[in-house]
C-alpha positions as CSV (number, residue, x, y, z in Angstrom):
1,X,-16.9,18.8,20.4
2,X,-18.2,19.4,16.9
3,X,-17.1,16.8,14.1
4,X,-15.3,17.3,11.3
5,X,-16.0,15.7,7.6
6,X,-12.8,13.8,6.7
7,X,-11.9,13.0,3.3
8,X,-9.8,10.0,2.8
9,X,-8.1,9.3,-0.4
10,X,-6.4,6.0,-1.8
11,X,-4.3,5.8,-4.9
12,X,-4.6,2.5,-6.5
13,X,-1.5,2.2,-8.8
14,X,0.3,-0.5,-10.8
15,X,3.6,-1.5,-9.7
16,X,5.6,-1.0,-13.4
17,X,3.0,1.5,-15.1
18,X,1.7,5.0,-15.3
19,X,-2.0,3.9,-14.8
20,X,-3.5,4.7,-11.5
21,X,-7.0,5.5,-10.1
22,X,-7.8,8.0,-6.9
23,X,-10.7,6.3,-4.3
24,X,-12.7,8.3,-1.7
25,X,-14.4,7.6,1.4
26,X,-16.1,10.6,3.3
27,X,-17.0,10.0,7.1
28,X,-17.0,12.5,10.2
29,X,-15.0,12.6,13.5
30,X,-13.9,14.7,16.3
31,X,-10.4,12.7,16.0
32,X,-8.2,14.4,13.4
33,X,-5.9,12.0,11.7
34,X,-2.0,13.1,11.3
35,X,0.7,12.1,9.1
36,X,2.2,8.9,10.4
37,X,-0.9,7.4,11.8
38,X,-2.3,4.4,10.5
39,X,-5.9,4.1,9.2
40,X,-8.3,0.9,9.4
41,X,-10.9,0.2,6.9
42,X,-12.7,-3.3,5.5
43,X,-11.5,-2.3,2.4
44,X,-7.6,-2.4,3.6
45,X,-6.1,-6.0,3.6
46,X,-3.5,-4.7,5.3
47,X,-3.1,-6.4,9.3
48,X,-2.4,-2.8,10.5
49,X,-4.0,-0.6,8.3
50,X,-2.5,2.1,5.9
51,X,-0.4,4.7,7.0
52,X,-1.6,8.1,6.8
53,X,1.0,10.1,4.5
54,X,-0.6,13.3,4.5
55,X,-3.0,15.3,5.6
56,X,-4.6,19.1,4.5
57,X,-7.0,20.5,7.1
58,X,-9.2,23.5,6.1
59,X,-10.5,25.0,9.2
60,X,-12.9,27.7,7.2
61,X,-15.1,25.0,5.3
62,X,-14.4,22.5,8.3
63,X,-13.2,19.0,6.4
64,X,-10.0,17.6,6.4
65,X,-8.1,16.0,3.5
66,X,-6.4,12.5,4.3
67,X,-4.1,10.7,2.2
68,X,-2.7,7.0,2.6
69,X,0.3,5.5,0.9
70,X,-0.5,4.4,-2.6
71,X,-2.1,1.1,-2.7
72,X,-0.2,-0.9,-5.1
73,X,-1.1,-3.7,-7.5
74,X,1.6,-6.1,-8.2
75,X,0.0,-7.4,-11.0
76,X,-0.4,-4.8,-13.9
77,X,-3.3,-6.1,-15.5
78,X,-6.7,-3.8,-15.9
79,X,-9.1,-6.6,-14.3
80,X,-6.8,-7.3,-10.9
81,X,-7.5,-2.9,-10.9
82,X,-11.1,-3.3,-12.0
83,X,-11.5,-5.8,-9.3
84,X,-9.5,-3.5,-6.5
85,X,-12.1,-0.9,-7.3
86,X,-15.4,-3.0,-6.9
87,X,-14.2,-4.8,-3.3
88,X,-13.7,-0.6,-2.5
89,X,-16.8,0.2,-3.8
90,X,-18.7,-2.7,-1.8
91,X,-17.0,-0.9,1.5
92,X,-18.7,2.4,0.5
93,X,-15.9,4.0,-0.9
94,X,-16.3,6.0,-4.5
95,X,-13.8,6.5,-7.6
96,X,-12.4,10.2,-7.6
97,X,-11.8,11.8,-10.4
98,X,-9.2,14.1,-9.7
């Protein structure tokens, strides 16, 4: 079975602001996530991963698009999101700019 690239995507958002910042990992499978499944990364602190909450599949370029939950920082203070982003970056993952 041929793999597919998947595109994963992460919002990292304050809890009471507007600020937010997209993440990306690209890796390839023959297992297409769906909606409702639950993703595991190092990056994720979560005990059972982040739930998948959409996906986009384009069969003619062969990737798929994944998007988890919004990752949420309690705290809205830019080095707590500056932080965030270099414990991503240290598991391979890459800011978007979207």
């Amino acid at each position: 079975m041929k793999k597919m690239k998947i595109k994963l995507y992460v919002k990292l958002q304050f809890k009471n602001s507007l600020q937010f910042r997209f993440l990306r990992k690209e890796y390839e499978s023959n297992c297409i996530p769906h909606t409702g499944d639950y993703i595991e990364d190092p990056y994720f602190a979560e005990p059972d991963g982040f739930e998948i909450a959409r996906t986009i599949i384009n069969y003619r370029d062969d990737y798929c698009n994944v998007y988890v939950k919004p990752f949420v920082i309690n705290d809205d203070n830019e080095a707590q999101m500056e932080q965030q982003i270099e414990l991503a970056m240290a598991q391979n993952w890459k800011i978007d700019l979207i």
